[in-house]
N, C-alpha and C positions, 0 to 999 in steps of 0.2 A: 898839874892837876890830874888825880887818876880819874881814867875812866867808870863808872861805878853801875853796878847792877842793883835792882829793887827787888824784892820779896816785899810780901804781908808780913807784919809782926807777927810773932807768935806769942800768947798771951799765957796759953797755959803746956808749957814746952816742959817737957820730960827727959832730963839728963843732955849732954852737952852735945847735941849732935842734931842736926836737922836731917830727917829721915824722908827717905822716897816710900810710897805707899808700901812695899814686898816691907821693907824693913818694919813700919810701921804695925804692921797687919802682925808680925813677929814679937813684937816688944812692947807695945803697947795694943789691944784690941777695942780698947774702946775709944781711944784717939784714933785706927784706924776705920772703924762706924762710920764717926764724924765726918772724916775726910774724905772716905767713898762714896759718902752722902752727897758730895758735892759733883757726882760723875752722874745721879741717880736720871737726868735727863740723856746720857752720853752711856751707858755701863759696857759697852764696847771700845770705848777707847782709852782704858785703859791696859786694853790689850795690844794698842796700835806699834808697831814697829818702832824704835829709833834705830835706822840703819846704821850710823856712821859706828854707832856703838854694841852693838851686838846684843838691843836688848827689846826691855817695854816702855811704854811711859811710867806704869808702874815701876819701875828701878830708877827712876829719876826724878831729882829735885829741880823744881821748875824757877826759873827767875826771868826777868825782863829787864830790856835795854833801857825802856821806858819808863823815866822817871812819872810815879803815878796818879799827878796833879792833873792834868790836862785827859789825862782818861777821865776821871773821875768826874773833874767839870764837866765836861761832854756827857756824863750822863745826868748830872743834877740837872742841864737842861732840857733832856728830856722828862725829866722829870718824875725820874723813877727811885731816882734818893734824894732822901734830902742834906743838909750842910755840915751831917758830919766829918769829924776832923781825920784825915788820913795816917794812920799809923803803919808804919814802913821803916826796914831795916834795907841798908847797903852792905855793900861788898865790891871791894876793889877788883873790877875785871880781872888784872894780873894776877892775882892770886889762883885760878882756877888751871888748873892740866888742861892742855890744849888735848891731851890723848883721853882723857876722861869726860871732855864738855865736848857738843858742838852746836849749833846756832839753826832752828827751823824758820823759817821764813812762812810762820800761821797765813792762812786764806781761808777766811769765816765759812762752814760750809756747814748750814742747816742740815743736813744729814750725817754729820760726823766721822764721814769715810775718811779711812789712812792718808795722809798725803804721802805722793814717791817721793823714794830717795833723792831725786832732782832738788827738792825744796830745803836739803839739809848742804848746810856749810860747813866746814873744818872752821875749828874758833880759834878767835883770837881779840885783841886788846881792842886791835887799829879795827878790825869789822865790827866791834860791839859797835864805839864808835861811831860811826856812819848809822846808826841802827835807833840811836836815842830819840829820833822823834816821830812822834806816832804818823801815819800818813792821814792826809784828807779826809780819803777813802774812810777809814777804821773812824774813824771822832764822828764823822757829819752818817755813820752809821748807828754811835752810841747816840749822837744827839735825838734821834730819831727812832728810838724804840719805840714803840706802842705797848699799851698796857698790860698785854697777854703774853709779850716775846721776853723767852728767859735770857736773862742778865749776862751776860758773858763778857765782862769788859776787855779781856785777852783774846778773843779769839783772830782777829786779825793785826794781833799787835807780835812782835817777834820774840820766838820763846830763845832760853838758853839752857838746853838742858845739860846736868851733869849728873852722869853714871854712879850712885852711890851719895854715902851721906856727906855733910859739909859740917863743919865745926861752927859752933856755934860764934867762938872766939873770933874769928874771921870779919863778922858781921860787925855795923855799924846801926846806930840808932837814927834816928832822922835829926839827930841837932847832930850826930857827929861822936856823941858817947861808945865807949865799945859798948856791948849788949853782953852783961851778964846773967849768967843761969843762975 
């Protein structure tokens, strides 16, 4: 059974390539609006470092070890969404260049400072791995938002970034379909 990474679906996806924001911001500008829209509490970190790769978060496409069931529960119990259905695309860990991808280890930090290079791992299959289930910590913190604190179900959940875009082809649907453009 392969090891499998999660992304959000993309609903309204522009030519065959999943784009990190620099490419987005390029090729599409008003898909990259949207998606810088979502930094509009953070607009610093999209400037933050990823050491292992020589770049920003901006040059990279963000995915999760964590399948995005049990995040998402954890916050219907807070009570800050309600029961809508999860829409989510995979991808087979193997598939990704270890020299292109590598693995942060998030620590929720209401101020949005850089994490150090100490927090970035060299990727691979076997450490995604070990990585698929959210910690205590991260769930019994979504479960417990209050009304006014902004949404962030990834922040202390483990990111996988990878250096440039990804093919869409790659991707799987949540029953398991490939994902066509």
């Amino acid at each position: 059974m392969p090891t499998l990474l999660y992304r959000a679906a993309i609903h309204d996806l522009r030519g065959t390539e999943i784009l990190p924001l620099d490419l987005l911001r390029e090729q599409h500008p008003d898909l990259y609006e949207r998606e810088a829209g979502k930094y509009s509490y953070r607009p610093q970190t999209i400037d933050n470092p990823v050491h292992p790769l020589g770049c920003r978060w901006r040059d990279v496409v963000f995915l999760s070890p964590v399948h995005p069931a049990p995040i998402f529960d954890a916050l219907r119990e807070s009570g800050r969404i309600g029961p809508a259905a999860l829409d989510y695309w995979t991808l087979d860990a193997d598939l990704l260049d270890p020299e292109r991808t590598c693995i942060l280890l998030k620590r929720h930090d209401p101020l949005f400072r850089p994490q150090p290079a100490t927090d970035y791992l060299p990727y691979s299959a076997t450490t995604v791995a070990t990585l698929s289930t959210p910690s205590d910590k991260a769930l019994e913190r979504l479960r417990n938002l209050s009304a006014t604190e902004p949404l962030f179900p990834w922040a202390d959940i483990p990111h996988i970034l990878h250096r440039g875009s990804l093919a869409v082809g790659l991707f799987r649907d949540a029953d398991g379909r490939p994902v066509s453009v």
